[in-house]
C-alpha positions in Angstrom: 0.0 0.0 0.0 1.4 3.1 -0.7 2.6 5.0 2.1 0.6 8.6 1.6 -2.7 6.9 1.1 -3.6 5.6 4.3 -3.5 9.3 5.9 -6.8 11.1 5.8 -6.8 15.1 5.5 -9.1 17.2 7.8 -12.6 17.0 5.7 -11.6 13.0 5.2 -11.7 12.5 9.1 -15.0 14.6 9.4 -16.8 12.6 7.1 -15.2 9.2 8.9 -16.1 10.3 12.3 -19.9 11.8 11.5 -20.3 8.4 9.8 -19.3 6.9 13.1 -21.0 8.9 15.7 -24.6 8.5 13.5 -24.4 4.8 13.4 -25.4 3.2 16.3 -24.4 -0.9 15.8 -20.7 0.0 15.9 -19.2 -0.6 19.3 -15.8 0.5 19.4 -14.2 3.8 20.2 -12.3 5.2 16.9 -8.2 6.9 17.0 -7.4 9.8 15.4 -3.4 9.3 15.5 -1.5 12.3 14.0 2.2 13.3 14.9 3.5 15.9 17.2 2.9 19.2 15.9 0.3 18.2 13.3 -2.7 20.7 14.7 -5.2 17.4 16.1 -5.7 19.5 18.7 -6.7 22.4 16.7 -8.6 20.2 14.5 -10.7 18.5 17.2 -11.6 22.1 18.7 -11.6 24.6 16.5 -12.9 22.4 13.3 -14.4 18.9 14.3 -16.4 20.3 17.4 -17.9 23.0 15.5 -18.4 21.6 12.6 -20.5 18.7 14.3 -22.3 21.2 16.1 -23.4 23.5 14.0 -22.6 23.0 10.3 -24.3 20.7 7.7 -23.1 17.5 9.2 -25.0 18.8 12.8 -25.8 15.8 15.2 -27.9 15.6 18.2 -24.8 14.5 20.7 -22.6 17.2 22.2 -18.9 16.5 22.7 -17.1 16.4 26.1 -13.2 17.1 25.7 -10.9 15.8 27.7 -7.0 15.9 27.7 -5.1 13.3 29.3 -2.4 15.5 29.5 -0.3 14.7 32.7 -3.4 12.3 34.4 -1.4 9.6 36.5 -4.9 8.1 37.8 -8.1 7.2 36.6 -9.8 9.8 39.4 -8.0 12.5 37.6 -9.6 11.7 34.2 -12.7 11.0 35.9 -12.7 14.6 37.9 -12.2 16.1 34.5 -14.8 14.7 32.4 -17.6 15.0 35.3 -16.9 18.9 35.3 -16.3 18.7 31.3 -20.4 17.5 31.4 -21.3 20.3 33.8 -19.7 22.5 32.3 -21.6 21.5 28.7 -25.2 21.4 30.5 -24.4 25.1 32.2 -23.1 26.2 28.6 -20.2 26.8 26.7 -17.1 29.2 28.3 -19.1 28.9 32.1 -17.0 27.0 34.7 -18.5 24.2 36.3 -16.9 24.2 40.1 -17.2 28.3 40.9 -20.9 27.7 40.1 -21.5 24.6 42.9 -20.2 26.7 45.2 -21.5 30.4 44.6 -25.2 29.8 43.1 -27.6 27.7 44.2 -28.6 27.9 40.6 -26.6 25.4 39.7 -27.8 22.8 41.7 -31.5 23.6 40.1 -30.1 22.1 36.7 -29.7 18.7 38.4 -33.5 18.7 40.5 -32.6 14.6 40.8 -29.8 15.1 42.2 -31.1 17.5 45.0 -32.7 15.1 47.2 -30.0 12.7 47.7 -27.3 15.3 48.3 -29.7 18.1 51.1 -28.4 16.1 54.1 -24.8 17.3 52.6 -25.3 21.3 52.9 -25.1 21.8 56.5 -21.3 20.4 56.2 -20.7 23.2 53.5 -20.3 23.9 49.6 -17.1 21.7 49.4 -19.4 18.4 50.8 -22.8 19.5 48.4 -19.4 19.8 45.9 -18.3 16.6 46.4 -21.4 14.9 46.7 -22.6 16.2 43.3 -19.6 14.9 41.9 -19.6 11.6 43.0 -23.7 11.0 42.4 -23.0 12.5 38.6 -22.0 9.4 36.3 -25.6 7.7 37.6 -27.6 10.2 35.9 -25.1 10.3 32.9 -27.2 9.7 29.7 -24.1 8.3 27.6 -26.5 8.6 24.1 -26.6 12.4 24.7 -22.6 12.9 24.9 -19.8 11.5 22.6 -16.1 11.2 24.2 -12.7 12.7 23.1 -9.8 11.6 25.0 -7.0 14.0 23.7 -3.1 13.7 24.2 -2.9 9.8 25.4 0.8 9.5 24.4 0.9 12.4 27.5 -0.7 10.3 30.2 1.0 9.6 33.0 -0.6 6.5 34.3 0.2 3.1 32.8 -1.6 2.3 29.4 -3.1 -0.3 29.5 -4.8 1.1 32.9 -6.2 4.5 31.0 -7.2 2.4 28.1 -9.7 -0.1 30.6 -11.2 3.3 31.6 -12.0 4.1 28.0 -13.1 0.2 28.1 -16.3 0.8 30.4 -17.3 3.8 28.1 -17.6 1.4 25.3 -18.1 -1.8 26.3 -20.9 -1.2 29.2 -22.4 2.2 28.5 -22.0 1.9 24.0 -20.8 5.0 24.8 -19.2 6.7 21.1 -15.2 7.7 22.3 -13.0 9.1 20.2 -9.4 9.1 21.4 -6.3 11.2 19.9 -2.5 10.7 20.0 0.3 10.5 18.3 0.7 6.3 18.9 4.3 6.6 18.1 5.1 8.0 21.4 3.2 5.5 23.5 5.1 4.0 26.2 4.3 0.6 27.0 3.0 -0.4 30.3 6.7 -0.8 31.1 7.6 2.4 30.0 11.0 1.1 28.8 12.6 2.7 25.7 15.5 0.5 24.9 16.9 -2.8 24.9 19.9 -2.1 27.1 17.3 -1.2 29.8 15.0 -3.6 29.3 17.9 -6.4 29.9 19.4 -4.2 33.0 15.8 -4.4 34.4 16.0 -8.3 33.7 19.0 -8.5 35.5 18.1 -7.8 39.0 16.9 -10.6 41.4 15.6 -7.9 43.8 12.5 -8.2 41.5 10.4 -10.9 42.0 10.2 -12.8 38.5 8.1 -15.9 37.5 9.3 -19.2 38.5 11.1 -21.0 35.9 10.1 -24.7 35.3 12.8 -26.6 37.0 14.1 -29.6 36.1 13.8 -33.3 38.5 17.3 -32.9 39.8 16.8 -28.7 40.4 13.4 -29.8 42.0 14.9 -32.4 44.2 17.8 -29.7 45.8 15.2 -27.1 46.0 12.9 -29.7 48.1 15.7 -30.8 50.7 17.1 -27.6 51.4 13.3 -26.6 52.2 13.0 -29.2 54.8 16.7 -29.0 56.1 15.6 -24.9 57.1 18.9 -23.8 55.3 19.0 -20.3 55.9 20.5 -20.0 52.3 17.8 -19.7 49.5 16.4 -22.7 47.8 17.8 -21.3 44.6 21.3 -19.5 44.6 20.6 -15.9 44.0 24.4 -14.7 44.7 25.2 -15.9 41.6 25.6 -13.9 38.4 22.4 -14.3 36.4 23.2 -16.0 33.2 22.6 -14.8 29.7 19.9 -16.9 28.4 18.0 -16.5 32.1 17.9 -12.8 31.2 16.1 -13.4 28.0 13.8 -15.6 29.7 13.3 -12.7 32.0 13.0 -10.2 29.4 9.9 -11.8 27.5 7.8 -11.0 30.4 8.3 -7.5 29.9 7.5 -7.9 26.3 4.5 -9.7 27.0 3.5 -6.8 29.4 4.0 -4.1 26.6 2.1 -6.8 24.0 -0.9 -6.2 26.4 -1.2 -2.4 24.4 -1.9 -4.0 21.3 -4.0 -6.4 23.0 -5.8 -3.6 25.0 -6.6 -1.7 21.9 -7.6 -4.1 19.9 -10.6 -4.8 22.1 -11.1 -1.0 22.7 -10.4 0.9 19.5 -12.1 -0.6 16.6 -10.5 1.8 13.5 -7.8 4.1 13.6 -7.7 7.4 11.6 -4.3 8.6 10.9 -4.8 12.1 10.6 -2.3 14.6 7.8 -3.3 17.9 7.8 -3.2 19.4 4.3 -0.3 21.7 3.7 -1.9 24.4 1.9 -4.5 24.9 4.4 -2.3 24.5 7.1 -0.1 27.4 5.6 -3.7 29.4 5.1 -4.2 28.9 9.0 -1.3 30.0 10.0 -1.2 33.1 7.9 -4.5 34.3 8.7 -3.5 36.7 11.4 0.0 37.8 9.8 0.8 41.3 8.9 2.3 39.8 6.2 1.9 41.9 2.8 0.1 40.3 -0.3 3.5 40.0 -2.2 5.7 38.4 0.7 2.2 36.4 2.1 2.5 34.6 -1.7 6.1 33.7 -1.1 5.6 32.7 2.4 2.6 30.4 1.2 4.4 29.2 -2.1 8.2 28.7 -0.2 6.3 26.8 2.5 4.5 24.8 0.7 7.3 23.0 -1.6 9.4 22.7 1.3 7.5 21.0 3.5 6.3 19.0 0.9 9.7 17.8 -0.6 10.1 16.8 3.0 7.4 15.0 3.6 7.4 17.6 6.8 3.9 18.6 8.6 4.6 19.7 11.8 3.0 22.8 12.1 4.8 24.4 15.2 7.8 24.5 13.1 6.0 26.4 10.4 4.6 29.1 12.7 8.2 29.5 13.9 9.7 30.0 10.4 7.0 32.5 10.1 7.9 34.7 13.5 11.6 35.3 12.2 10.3 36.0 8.5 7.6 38.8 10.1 10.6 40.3 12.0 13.2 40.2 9.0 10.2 41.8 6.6 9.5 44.8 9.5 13.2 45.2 9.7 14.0 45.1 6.3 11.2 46.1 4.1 10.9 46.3 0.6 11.6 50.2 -0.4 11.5 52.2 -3.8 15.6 52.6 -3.1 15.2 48.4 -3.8 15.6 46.6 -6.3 12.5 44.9 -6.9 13.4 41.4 -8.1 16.5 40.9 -6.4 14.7 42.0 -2.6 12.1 38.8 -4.0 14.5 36.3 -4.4 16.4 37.2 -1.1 13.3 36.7 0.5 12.6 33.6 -0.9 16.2 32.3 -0.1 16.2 33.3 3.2 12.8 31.8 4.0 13.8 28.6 1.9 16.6 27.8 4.4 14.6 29.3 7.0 12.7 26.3 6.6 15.2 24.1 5.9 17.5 24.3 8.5 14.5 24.5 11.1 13.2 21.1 9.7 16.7 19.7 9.8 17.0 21.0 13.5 13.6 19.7 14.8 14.3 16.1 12.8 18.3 16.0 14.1 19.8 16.5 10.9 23.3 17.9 10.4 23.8 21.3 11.0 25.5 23.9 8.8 28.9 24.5 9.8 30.0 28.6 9.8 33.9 28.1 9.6 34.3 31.3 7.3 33.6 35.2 8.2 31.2 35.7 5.8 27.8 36.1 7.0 26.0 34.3 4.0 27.5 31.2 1.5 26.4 29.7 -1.4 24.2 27.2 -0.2 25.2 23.6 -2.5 29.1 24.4 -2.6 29.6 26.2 0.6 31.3 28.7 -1.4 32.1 32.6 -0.8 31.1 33.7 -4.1 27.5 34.0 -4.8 25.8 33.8 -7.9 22.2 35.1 -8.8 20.7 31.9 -9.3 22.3 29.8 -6.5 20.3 29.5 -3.4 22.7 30.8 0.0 22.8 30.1 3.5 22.9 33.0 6.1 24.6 33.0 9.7 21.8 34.8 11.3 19.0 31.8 10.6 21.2 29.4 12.4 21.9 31.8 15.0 18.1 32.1 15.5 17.1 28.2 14.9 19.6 26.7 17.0 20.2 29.5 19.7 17.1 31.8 19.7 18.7 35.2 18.6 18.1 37.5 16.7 19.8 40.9 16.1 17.6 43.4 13.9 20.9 45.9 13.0 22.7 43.0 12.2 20.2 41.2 10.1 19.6 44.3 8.1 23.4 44.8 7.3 23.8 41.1 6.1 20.4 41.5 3.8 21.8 45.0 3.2 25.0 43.6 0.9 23.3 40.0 0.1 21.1 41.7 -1.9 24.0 44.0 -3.2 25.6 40.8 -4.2 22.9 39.7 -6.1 22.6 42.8 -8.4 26.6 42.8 -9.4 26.2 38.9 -10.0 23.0 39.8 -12.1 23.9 42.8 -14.1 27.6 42.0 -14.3 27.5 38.7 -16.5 31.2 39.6 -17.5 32.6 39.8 -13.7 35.1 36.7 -13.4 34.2 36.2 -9.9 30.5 35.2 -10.7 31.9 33.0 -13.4 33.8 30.9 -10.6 30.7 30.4 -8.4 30.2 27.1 -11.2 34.0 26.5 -10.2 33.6 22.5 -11.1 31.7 23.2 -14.0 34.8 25.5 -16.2 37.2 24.4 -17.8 41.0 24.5 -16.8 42.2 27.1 -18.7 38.8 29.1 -18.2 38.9 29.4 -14.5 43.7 30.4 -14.8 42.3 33.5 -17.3 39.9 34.2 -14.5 42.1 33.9 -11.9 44.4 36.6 -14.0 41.5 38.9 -13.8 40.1 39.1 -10.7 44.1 39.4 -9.4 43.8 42.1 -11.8 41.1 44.1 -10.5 41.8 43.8 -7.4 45.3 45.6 -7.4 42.7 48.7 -9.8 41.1 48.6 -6.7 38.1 47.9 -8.5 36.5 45.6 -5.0 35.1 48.3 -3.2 33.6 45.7 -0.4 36.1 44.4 2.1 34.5 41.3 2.5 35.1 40.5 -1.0 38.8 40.8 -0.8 38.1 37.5 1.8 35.9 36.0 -1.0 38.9 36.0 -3.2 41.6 35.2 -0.7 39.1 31.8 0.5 38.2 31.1 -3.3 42.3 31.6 -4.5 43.0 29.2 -1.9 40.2 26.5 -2.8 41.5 26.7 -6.3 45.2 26.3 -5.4 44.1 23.0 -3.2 42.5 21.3 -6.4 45.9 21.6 -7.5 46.3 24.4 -10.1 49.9 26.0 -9.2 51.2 29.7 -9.2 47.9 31.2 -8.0 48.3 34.5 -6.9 47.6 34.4 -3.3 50.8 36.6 -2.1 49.8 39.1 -3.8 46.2 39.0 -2.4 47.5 38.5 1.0 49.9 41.5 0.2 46.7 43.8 -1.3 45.0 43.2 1.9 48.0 44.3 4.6 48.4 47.2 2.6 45.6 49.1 4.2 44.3 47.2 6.9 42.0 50.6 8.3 39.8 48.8 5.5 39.0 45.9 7.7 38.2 48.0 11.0 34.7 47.0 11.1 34.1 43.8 9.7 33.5 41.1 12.3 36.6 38.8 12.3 35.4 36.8 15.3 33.7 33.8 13.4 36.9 32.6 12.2 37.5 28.9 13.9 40.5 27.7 15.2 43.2 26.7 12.6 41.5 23.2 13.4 40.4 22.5 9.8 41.1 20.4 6.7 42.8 21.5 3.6 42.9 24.9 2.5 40.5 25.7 4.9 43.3 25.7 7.5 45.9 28.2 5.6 42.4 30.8 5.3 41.9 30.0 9.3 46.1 30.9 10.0 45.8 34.0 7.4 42.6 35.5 9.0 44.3 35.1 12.7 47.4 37.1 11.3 45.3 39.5 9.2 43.0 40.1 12.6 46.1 40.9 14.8 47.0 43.2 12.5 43.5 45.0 12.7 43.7 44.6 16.5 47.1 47.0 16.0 45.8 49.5 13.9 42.5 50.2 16.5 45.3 50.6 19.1 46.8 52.8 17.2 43.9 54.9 16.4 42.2 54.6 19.3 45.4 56.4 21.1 45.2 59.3 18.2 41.1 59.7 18.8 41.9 60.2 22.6 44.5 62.5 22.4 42.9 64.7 19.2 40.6 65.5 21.8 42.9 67.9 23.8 43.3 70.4 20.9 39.9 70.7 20.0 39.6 73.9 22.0 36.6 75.0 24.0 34.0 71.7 24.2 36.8 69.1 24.5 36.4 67.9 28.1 32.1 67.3 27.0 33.4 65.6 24.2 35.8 63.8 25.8 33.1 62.2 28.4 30.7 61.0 25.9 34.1 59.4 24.2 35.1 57.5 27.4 31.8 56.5 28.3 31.2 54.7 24.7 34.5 53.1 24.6 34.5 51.6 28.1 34.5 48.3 26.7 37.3 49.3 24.6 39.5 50.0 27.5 38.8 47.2 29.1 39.8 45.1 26.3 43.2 47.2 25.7 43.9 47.3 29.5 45.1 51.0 29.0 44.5 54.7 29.0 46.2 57.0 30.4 49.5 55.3 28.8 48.5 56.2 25.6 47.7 60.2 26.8 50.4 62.7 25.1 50.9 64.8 28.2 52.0 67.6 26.3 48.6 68.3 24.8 46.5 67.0 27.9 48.6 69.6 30.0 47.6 72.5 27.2 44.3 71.6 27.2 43.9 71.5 31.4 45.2 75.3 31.4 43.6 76.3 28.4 40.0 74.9 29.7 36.9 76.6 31.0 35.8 74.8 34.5 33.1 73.1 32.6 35.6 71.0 30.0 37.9 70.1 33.4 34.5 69.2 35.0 34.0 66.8 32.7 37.7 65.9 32.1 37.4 64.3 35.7 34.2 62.5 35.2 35.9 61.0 32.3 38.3 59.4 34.7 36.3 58.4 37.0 34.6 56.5 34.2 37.2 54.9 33.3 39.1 54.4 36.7 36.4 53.9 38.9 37.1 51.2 42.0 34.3 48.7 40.3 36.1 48.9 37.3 39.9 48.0 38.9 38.4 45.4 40.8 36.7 43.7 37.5 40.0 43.8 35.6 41.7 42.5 38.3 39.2 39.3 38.8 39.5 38.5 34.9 43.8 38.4 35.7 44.6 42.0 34.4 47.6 42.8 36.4 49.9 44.9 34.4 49.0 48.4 35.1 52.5 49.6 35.2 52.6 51.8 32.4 49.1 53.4 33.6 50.8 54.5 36.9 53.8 56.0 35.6 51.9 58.2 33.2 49.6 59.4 36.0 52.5 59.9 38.4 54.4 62.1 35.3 50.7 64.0 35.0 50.3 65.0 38.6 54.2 66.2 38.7 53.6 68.8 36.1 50.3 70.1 37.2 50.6 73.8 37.9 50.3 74.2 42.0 48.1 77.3 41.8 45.2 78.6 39.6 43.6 81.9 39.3 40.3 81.7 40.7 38.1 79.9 43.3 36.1 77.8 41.0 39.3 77.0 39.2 41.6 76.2 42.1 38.8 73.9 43.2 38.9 71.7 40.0 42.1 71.2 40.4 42.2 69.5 43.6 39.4 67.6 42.4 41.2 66.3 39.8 44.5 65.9 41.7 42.1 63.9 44.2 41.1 61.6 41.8 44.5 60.8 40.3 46.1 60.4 43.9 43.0 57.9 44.8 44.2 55.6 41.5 47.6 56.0 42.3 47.0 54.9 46.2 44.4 51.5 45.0 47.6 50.5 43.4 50.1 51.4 46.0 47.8 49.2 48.7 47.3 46.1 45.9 51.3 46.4 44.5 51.1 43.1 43.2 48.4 44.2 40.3 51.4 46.4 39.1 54.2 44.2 38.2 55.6 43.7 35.5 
């Protein structure tokens, strides 16, 4: 039989169950077995229910829902489906309990019931509570109601035990039950999930197992050593317990999860197995999107193939896939400033592996592995270079998928020159580099003359994105690892040192360590030396930016503040300051300042040198702050001794106050000073 034709779609499974609920000679409950995921729950409540309450197919019955969700005993299930029936008879959305004990109302609905549970009221609501409860199922009319036991892969109580409770509905009362799950995820009675515990559990003589059939001589020693009173046991139970005694054990507890399909054979006559289909599934869950027409078509179109080339219909998943594509379309809308086409297809390749790297995650499939900088690949060859009709892979998906995040700048910058890269591969058709994203499909001496002009236009200058200069390096050294000789990559490697201030803000961090196969390795070693150099140029300009702000003239010590307090992290990471001040300027600038810029020239260091902050540097191992010390001993010595005016001779104590306190945390902790 082929596989997709035994699973019924949600107007298949109406028709099944109206069919079963009008005719009254069949006495078996029916399954609805769906996977995880699937929306049986939403089906049962939002469609089934309904729609046998109120549309065409209306029937006489009314449904009681209950979920066996976390029930470990039968008085749980049975709690829930009493107050499930008064619940129905008070009407829909009232709760059953509040009502027994606020109203007498209520009890009016159940005038039999009245008589037998008066002598209960003068021992208060709870007992009149109670006693309703327990008196209910006699005046159950069981043709009036039909059962849906929901979630009974989720019950906590043995199986075989819930399914003799759905028994008596059937069997005694030709009651009409329905019962949901996903039957893949039914624990046996023995609730054990593999073999190795199944034998550990056979193992142990602390349980007490069935009595083998022994043989005359074993029958003989057990009898004597009865009637001698040996305090030993009739059968030696120190002993390791042998291999083939283990099995023996073990088909007991195979029996015991054979009594399931024993147990539902007698209860559940048919089982539905329930496959919601995709495009109203997809139709659902876009209903309350704010979506636009344009990107609700791709979402529904995308979707759709996906899940279907999958074989994939878990719901949940889809509904997740669409939270991250709402926030990327609010963050990075389509615009007149957009090329129209190109923002489609980015859409549609985002959402595609979206999708499939969320299906992949949820089924345990192999995730993409990032050992590059770049922030999007070509998605077949795992290649930097991206061509216009390849599908790519983007950091930020797995980022969300597999850890949850999501950064909106970030996103919008990666989108921001995807979609740049999609118009040069597009409208340049002559650009080498696009030519070698079908590396294995060129000819030898194709991809040397394109080699020879990419080198080319990249000593022009004609790469104006740094990241591309990376592309080449990665895609130079791929090429030189299939085996073609005297590619260029010195003078790449040579392009990029020349002016590394072009590299300031691309975000070297992803690189792995040098851990890697092939050529991959040599890339990992020449981003690690290429990133150390970056390191050294911010050093160098982050000393210039501080000291550039003592000749700015009047305003310096307010913009000065707002510096320190936006690189904070910045000197932490450097584990320096005032060893990169020029004194000669920061002197100028203190004499030349009005009080306000020295005001604020002193907040700056306590910013930066406040105790928290020592004491944090310290805990992370940051000891040398030799050079730090010096420089602020060489500042105070050439501070002027006197200033004209009050205000001004008050600053400069301040200030001397607050270099003396630095100076004095690291005369009382010397050993954080050492070289």
């Amino acid at each position: 039989m082929n596989l997709e034709s035994k699973y019924l779609d949600a107007s298949q499974v109406k028709t099944y169950v109206l069919n079963y609920l009008t005719e009254e000679a069949y006495a078996h409950a029916i399954m609805i077995d769906g996977e995880w995921g699937s929306g049986k729950t939403y089906f049962i409540k939002e469609i089934l229910i309904p729609a046998l309450a109120e549309g065409d197919a209306r029937i006489s019955r009314k449904a009681v829902y209950v979920s066996l969700y976390g029930k470990n005993n039968v008085n749980d299930v049975a709690d829930s489906l009493q107050t499930a029936i008064l619940e129905n008879k008070l009407g829909k959305g009232k709760r059953a309990l509040p009502f027994i004990k606020t109203t007498a109302k209520t009890l009016t609905e159940f005038t039999k019931i009245i008589p037998l549970v008066g002598d209960k009221v003068k021992d208060g609501v709870d007992a009149v509570k109670d006693a309703v409860m327990e008196l209910l199922p006699e005046f159950i009319d069981y043709k009036e109601y039909y059962f849906i036991f929901d979630d009974l892969e989720r019950c906590t109580m043995p199986i075989n035990e819930i399914l003799g409770y759905i028994n008596h509905f059937v069997e005694q009362n030709s009651a009409k039950v329905i019962v949901v799950a996903y039957e893949h995820e039914i624990q046996p009675t023995g609730r054990l999930g593999d073999v190795a515990t199944m034998f550990l559990v056979a193992s142990q003589d602390t349980i007490e197992w069935p009595q083998k059939e022994m043989s005359s001589t074993e029958a003989m020693t057990a009898s004597i050593a009865r009637l001698r009173g040996d305090k030993a046991k009739a059968t030696d139970k120190d002993v390791p317990v042998p291999l083939y005694e283990v099995i023996r054990r073990s088909k007991f507890i195979t029996d015991t999860d054979e009594q399931y399909s024993r147990v539902k054979e007698k209860v559940i006559g048919q089982t539905l197995y329930y496959r919601p289909n995709l495009k109203d599934v997809i139709d659902n869950v876009l209903i309350n999107s704010k979506l636009d027409s344009r990107n609700r078509a791709t979402f529904a179109d995308i979707s759709y193939h996906a899940m279907h080339s999958q074989n994939y219909h878990n719901i949940r998943t889809l509904q997740f896939v669409l939270l991250l594509f709402n926030k990327i379309v609010r963050d990075f809308p389509a615009s007149d400033n957009i090329d129209a086409d190109a923002y489609k297809l980015a859409m549609e390749n985002v959402l595609s592996y979206t999708l499939e790297t969320a299906i992949a995650y949820k089924m345990n499939g192999t995730k993409h592995e990032w050992s590059e900088i770049f922030d999007y690949t070509d998605r077949r060859t795992g290649g930097s270079i991206i061509a216009y009709d390849r599908p790519a892979s983007f950091t930020f998906v797995d980022k969300y998928v597999y850890a949850g995040y999501y950064d909106a700048a970030y996103t919008t910058r990666v989108l921001t020159d995807y979609l740049n890269d999609l118009c040069i591969s597009r409208d340049n058709k002559d650009e080498p580099l696009n030519n070698l994203a079908h590396l294995i499909a060129m000819e030898d001496n194709e991809i040397i003359e394109a080699v020879a002009s990419i080198t080319k236009r990249l000593l022009e200058n004609k790469y104006n994105q740094p990241v591309t200069h990376f592309r080449i390096l990665h895609l130079f050294l791929n090429i030189e690892d299939l085996g073609f000789p005297d590619i260029p990559i010195n003078q790449v490697i040579s392009y990029i040192k020349g002016d590394i201030s072009r590299y300031v803000n691309l975000i070297l961090d992803e690189v792995r360590p040098p851990d890697m196969w092939g050529f991959q390795e040599q890339y990992a070693k020449y981003v690690v030396e290429i990133k150390s150099l970056v390191q050294d140029h911010k050093n160098t300009w982050y000393a210039d930016e501080i000291n550039d702000y003592f000749t700015k003239g009047t305003g310096w010590g307010e913009q000065f503040l707002s510096f320190c307090f936006e690189h904070l992290n910045t000197f932490f990471d450097k584990r320096a300051f005032f060893s990169l001040i020029e004194h000669e300027k920061c002197l100028s600038a203190i004499n030349s300042s009005r009080n306000k810029d020295l005001d604020s020239f002193i907040s700056s260091i306590r910013a930066v040198y406040n105790l928290s902050n020592n004491k944090q540097l310290i805990n992370h191992g940051v000891r040398n702050y030799q050079k730090d010390v010096e420089s602020v001993r060489k500042l105070l010595n050439a501070l002027p001794h006197e200033y004209d005016g009050i205000i001004r001779k008050y600053q400069l104590s301040r200030l001397k106050e607050v270099l003396n306190d630095f100076l004095r945390y690291f005369d009382e902790n010397p050993q954080h000073v050492i070289e």
